[in-house]
N, C-alpha and C positions, 0 to 999 in steps of 0.2 A: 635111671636110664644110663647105660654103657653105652661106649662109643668106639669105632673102629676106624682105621685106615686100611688100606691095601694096595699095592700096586701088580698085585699077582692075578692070573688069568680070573674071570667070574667064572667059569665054568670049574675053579677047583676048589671052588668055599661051598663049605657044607652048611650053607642058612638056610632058614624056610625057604626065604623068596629073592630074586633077586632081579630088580630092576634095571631093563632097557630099553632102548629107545629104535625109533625109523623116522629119519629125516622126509620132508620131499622129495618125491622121483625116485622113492624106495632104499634111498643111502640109509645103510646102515652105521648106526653111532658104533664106538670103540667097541664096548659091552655088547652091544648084538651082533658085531662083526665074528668077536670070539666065541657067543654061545655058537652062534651059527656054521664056525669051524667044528666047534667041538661036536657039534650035534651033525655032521655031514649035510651038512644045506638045511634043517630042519626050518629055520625061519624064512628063507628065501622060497621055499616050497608052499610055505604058507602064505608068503605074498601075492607071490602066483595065482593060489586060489583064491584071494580075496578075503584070507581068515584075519590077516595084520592090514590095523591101516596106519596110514602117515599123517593124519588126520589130528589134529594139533588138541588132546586128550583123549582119542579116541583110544579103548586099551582091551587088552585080552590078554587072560592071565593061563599058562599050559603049565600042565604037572605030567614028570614023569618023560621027560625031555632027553634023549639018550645022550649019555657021553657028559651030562652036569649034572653036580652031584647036590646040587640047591632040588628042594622038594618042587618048587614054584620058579617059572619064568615070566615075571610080567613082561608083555613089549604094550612103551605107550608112542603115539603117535608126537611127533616133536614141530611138525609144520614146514616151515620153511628153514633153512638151515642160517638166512640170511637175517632172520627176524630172532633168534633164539635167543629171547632177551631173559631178565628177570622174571617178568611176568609172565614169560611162555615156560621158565625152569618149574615156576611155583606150580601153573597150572597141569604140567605131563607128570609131576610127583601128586598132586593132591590126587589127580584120576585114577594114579597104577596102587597109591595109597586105600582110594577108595575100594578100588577092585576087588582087595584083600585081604578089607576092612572085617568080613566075617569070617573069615579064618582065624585058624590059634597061633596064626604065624607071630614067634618070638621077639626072632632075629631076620631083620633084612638087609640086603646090600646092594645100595643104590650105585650104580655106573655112570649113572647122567653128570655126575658130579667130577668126571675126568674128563667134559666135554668142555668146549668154549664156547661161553653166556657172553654173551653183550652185557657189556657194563656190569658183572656181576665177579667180585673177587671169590676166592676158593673160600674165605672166609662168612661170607655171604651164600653162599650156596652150601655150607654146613648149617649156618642157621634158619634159612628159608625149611631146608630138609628138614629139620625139628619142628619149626614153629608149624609148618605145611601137616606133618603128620598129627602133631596137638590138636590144631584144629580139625581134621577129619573124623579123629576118633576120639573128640570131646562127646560126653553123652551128659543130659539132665535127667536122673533119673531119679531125684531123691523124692520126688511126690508121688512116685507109681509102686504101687502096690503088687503083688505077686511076682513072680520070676523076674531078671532084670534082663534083658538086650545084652546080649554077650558079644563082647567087646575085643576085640584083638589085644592080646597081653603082650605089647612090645617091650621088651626090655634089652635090646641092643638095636644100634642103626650102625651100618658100616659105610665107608666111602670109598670109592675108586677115588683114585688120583694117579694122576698122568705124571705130576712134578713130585718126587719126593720132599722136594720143600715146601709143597702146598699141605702138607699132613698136619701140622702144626697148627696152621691155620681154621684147616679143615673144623679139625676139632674143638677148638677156641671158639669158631664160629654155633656149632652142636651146642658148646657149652652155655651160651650166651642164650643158644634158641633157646636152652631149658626153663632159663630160668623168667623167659619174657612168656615162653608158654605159660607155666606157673601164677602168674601177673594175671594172663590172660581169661585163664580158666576161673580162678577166682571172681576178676570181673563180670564173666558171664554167669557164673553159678548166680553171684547177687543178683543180678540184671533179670535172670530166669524164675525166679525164687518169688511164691506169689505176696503180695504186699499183706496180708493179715502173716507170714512171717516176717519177712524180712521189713522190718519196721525202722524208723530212726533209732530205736535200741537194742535191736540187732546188729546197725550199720557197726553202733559203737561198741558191743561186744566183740565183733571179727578184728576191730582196728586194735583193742585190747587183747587180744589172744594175737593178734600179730607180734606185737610187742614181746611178751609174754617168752622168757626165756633169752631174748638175745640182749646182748648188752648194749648195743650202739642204739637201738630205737626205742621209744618211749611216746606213750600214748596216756592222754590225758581227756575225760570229758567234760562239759561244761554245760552245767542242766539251765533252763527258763528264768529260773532267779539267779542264778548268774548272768544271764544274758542282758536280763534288764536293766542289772546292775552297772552293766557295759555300756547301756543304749542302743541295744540293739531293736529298737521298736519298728522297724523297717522288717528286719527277719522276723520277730514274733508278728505282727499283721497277717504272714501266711498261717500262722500254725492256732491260729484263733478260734478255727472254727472247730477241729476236732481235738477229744479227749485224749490220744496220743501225745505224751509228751515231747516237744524239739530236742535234738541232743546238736552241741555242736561239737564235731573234734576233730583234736589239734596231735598230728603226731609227729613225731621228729626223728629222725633218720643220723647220726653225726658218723659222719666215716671220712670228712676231709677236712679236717682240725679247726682249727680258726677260721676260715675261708669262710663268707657269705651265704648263705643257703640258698638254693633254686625253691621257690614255695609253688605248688600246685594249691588249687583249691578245684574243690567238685562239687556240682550241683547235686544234692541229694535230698529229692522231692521222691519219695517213699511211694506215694500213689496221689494223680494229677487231678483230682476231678474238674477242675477249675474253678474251684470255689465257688463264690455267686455267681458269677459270669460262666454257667455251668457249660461244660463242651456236650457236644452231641454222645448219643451213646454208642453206635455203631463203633466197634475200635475203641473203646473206650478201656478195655482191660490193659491196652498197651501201653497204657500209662504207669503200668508198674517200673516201667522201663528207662521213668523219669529220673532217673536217680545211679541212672551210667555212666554222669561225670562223676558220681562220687565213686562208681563201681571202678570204675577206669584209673582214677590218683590211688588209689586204695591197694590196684591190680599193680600199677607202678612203681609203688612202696613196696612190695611183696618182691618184685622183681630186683629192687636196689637191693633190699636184705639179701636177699636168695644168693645175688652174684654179689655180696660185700663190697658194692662199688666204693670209689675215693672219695665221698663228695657228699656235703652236705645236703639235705631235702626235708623238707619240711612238707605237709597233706594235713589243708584245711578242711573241713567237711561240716557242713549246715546242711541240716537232718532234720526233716519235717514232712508232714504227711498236707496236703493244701484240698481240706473237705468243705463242704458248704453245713452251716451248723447256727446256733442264734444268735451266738457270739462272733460270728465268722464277719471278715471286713468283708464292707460294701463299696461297690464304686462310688466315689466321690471322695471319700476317708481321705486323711492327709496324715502321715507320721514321719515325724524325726529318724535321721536315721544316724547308725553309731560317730558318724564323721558331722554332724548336726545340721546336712542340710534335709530341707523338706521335700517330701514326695504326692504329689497325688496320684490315688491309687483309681483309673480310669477302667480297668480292665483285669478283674482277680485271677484271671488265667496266664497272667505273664506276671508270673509271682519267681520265678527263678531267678531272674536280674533283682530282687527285692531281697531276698536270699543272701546273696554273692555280693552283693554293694555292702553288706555288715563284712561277712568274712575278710572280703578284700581290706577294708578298712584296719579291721583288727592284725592282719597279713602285715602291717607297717610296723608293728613293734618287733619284726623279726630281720630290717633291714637288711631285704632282699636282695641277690644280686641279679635276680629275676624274678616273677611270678608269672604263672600261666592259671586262667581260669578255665573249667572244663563242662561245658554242658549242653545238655538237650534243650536248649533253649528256645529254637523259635521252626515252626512250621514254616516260616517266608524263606527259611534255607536249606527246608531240603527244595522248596518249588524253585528256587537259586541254582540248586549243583546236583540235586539227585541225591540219591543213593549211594553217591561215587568217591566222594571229597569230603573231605573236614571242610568249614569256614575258618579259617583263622585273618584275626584283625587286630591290627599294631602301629601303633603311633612310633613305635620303632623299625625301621627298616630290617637292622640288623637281625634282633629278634625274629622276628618274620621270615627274614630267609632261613635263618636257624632250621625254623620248625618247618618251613617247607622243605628245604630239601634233607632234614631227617624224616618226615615223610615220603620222601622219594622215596632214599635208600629201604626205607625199611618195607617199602610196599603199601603201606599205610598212608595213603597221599591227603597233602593237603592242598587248598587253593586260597590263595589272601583276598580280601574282600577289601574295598578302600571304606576308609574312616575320616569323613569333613564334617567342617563345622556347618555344611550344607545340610548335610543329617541329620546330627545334635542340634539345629533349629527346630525339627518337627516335634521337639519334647516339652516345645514351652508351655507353659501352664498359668493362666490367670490367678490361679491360689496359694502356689505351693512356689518351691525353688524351681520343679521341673515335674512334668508328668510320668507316669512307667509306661506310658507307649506313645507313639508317633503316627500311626494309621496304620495301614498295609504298605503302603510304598516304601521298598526299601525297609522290610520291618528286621531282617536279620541286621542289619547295619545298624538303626536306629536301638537296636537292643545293645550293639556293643558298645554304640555312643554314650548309652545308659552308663553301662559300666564305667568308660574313659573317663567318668565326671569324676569317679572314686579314685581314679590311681596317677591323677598330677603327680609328676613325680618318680615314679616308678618305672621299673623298665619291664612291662607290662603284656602282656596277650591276649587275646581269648579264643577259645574253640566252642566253636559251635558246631557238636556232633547232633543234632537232631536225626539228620541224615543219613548215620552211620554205626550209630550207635545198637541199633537191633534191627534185623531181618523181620517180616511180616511174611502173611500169606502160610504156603503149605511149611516151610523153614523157618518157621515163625520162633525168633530168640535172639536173644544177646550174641553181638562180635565179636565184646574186645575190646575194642577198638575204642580208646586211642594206644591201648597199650604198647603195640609196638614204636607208633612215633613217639610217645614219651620215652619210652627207651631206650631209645636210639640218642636222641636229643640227651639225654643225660650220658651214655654212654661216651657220646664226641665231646661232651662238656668236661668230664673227668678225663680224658684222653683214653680211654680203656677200649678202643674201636686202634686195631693191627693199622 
């Protein structure tokens, strides 16, 4: 993908398409001011009639527009001109992006981006524009068979800018989108990908072919007889019941010398049945989707390489598939886990936290100066926050605000959830050190209280993407998502954020 600036009129760029906007009460943004000159009232004409609205995504795409020499005139609706925040930038580009999604338009050239966002720098609204169009015209298409869904070949995006010192920026920001798009797409392709492929030795052949050729990163896997050898009897307990072998892997990123590594770790549960404690079957295929924290550190490693950031990272991933079988754990089981405290295992379907208490464990011989856990862990958070927010939960403050407000920025938002020893009581257990589950009340918490027992010590996280991690229903597929707030979060870490 090429990249462009401009500050010269839109109506004399010869691209496919070029995007502009209509505020409320019919104002027109800079870019439709000028097509509108140029084309002798042609937009204001069509206000008039009712063909444009101001209507905050609402879009209509015209070709053949006199007096501009672009093949295509998106106008998308902007809203109010007092609200045109971030989130209203990302939404008037993904619509007028949508609109022209089945065109073979090449090249386009977005004007919104010489307008003033709320809270949104020029550099920010380069990458919003990339990441926004990534996601529009991401397709899954590698399981269908016959002709493929033809796709808009973009290979230039251009920008208006009002400041010639915003150019710089501009494109810095483009450049950053590409490579978190990149991240993104990856994660979703795994997320999307049915589980008889994308298996835990799958996870760990992409982690290996990520490697594969660059010199700073290096991917290493580590089979069941290793694992055992480690203690990890807490992570094999999941993977008991089927023939699928566990892979766990460790891959390292060194791009900022001696410095401490930031360590991610992903929940990578290949497909959920939920063991003996078997879930209902209705939805039950969405379980393949259990396995988007690991898709997600994976997608974020892909993204460090890509932009060569300054900065160590390290991506845990324990890979396992959790079937019911005759070897499969039962509720009641009790197992040692790599840090040697004991677990009773009440409920085989919250076998993620069982998972990520080894990783995390094993995560200390790499004296972190962070970790973040990543997973689809518990149904009580999406009923918590919806569809809308990450859970994130941190016995550090600091941490915490970290990643919430790089989920601001990045649009990728997160919400903190509180972690007391009021919650880590519901784990107690008559047999074991502690039990894997607490009830329903409060069960996202009590999951990450789970975890907290693992990382005394540490300057610690977790996310709980249950919620966000894939789309259902008719848009039924993988986000992303946490890709961009991991991103971002490393991005302000290494200072590599204008």
């Amino acid at each position: 993908m090429d990249y462009f600036t401009t500050t010269s009129n839109a109506s004399r760029r010869a691209v496919d398409c070029v995007i502009v906007g209509i505020y409320d009460r019919n104002k027109l943004s800079s870019g439709a001011s000028e097509i509108d000159t140029a084309s002798s009232g042609e937009l204001k004409r069509l206000i008039k009639t009712g063909d444009l609205s101001s209507a905050l995504g609402r879009c209509t795409t015209l070709t053949n527009v006199g007096g501009v020499r672009a093949k295509r005139v998106t106008v998308v609706g902007l809203g109010k001109i007092s609200k045109f925040d971030a989130r209203a930038f990302r939404t008037a580009v993904a619509a007028a992006i949508q609109s022209i999604a089945s065109t073979r338009s090449s090249q386009i050239l977005n004007t919104l981006t010489a307008e003033k966002v709320k809270g949104a720098s020029a550099y920010y609204l380069g990458r919003h524009t990339v990441q926004v169009a990534g996601d529009v015209l991401y397709r899954f298409t590698q399981m269908k068979s016959g002709k493929k869904q033809a796709v808009m070949p973009l290979k230039k995006i251009g920008f208006s800018v009002a400041d010639r010192g915003d150019a710089a920026k501009l494109k810095r920001g483009a450049e950053h989108g590409r490579g978190i798009v990149e991240g993104m797409s990856l994660a979703k392709d795994l997320g999307n990908l049915p589980p008889n492929i994308c298996t835990p030795s799958y996870l760990a052949r992409t982690a290996q072919k990520l490697a594969s050729g660059n010199g700073k990163l290096t991917t290493r896997i580590l089979n069941e007889t290793d694992m055992k050898r480690l203690g990890m009897h807490s992570l094999l307990s999941v993977t008991a019941g089927t023939a699928e072998p566990a892979k766990f892997i460790i891959m390292q990123y060194k791009g900022g010398g001696s410095d401490k590594p930031v360590v991610l770790v992903g929940k990578g549960v290949t497909f959920d049945s939920g063991g003996i404690s078997l879930k209902p079957g209705p939805g039950m295929d969405e379980m393949k989707f259990d396995m988007c924290g690991a898709a997600g550190v994976i997608g974020t490693m892909a993204t460090v390489a890509a932009l060569k950031l300054p900065i160590n990272v390290n991506v845990i991933v324990p890979a396992v598939e959790n079937l019911p079988g005759s070897k499969a754990t039962v509720p009641g089981d009790i197992f040692k886990s790599m840090s040697g405290k004991t677990i009773e295992i009440l409920n085989t379907d919250a076998e993620g936290r069982l998972i990520l208490c080894d990783a995390l464990t094993y995560a200390r011989r790499f004296k972190p100066d962070a970790i973040i856990d990543v997973a689809t862990l518990t149904g009580a958070c999406v009923i918590a926050l919806g569809h809308h927010h990450t859970g994130v939960m941190s016995y550090s403050d600091g941490l915490a605000n970290e990643i919430v407000a790089a989920g601001a920025s990045a649009d990728d938002r997160g919400w903190r959830l509180p972690l007391t020893e009021d919650y880590a009581r519901q784990l107690k257990s008559n047999f074991a050190d502690f039990a894997n589950v607490g009830g329903r009340d409060g069960g996202a918490i009590t999951a990450g209280c789970f975890l907290g027992k693992f990382t005394e010590g540490l300057n610690w996280a977790h996310l709980d993407i249950a919620g966000t991690a894939w789309n259902s229903g008719a848009k039924k597929g993988a986000t992303g998502r946490p890709v961009p707030m991991l991103s971002e979060f490393l991005l302000a870490r290494c200072g590599a954020l204008p």
